[in-house]
N, C-alpha and C positions, 0 to 999 in steps of 0.2 A: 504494500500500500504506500503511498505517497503521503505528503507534509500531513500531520493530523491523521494519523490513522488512528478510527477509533469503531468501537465495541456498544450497538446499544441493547439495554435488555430493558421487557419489558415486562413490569412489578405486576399486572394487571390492576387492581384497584388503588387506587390513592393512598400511600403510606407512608408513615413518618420513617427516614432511612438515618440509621444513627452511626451505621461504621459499613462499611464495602472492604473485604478482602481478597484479594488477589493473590492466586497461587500460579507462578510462571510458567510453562511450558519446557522442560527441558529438554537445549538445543547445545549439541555436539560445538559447533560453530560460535562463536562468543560474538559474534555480530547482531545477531538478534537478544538484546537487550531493553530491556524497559530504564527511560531514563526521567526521573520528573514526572512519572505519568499523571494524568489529571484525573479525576472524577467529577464527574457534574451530574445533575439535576433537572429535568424538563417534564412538563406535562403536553409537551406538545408533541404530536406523533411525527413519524419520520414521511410517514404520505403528506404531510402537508408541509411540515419543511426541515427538511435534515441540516443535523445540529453542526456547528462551526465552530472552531475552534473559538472559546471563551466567550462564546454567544449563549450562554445559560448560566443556569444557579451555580456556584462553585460550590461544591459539596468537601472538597480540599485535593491537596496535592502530594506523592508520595514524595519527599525530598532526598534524591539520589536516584542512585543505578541498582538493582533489582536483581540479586544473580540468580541465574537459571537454578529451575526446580525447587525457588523457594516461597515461601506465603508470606503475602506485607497486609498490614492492614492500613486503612485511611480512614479517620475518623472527621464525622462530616462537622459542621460548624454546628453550635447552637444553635436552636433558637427557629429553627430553616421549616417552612412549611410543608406542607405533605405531598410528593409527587407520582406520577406513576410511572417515570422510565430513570435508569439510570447511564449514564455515560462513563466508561473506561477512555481516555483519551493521548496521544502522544502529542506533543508539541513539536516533535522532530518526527524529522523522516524515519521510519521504521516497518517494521513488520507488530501485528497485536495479536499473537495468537495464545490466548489465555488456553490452560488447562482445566484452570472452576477461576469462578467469582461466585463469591456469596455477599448477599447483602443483608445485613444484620437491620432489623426494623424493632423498635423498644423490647430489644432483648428475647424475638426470635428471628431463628436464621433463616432465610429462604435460599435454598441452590438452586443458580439461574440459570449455568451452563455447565 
């Protein structure tokens, strides 16, 4: 994938998302790395208009580089209203091939891929 490669899943109903974890895909090749990846927050669906880099809710950012086949968590902001998709996102050119992401919602977990 090119600039902003990113990952949308879809919560089905409107829910408050309090942490998203992300477990990497292990890749032989150290080129595929997650660097800074983003998390965001939209209730707007991808049929009516796909999400662009830092054009939604920021739900937070991983700070660093990610080594293969391990699990990070991102823990969302405060306070944040209830949505129903979340965004995995790169700011750099890259590949995003997640192994799971779970998205933690007031303390339970939903596995979304």
């Amino acid at each position: 994938m090119s600039l902003g490669a990113l990952a949308l899943l879809r919560l089905g109903p409107v829910l408050y998302v309090s942490r998203v974890r992300h477990m990497s895909f292990y890749f032989v090749h150290t080129a595929h790395r997650y660097v800074n990846f983003i998390v965001g927050l939209t209730n707007v669906s991808p049929n009516i208009s796909t999400p662009t880099l830092y054009n939604y809710t920021l739900c937070g950012q991983y700070p660093g580089s990610v080594t293969n086949g391990t699990t990070v968590s991102v823990k969302c902001r405060d306070n944040l209203p209830p949505f129903r998709y979340v965004i995995v996102q790169l700011p750099l050119s890259g590949f995003l091939v997640a192994c799971e992401v779970e998205v933690l919602v007031r303390g339970t977990r939903m596995s979304n891929i």
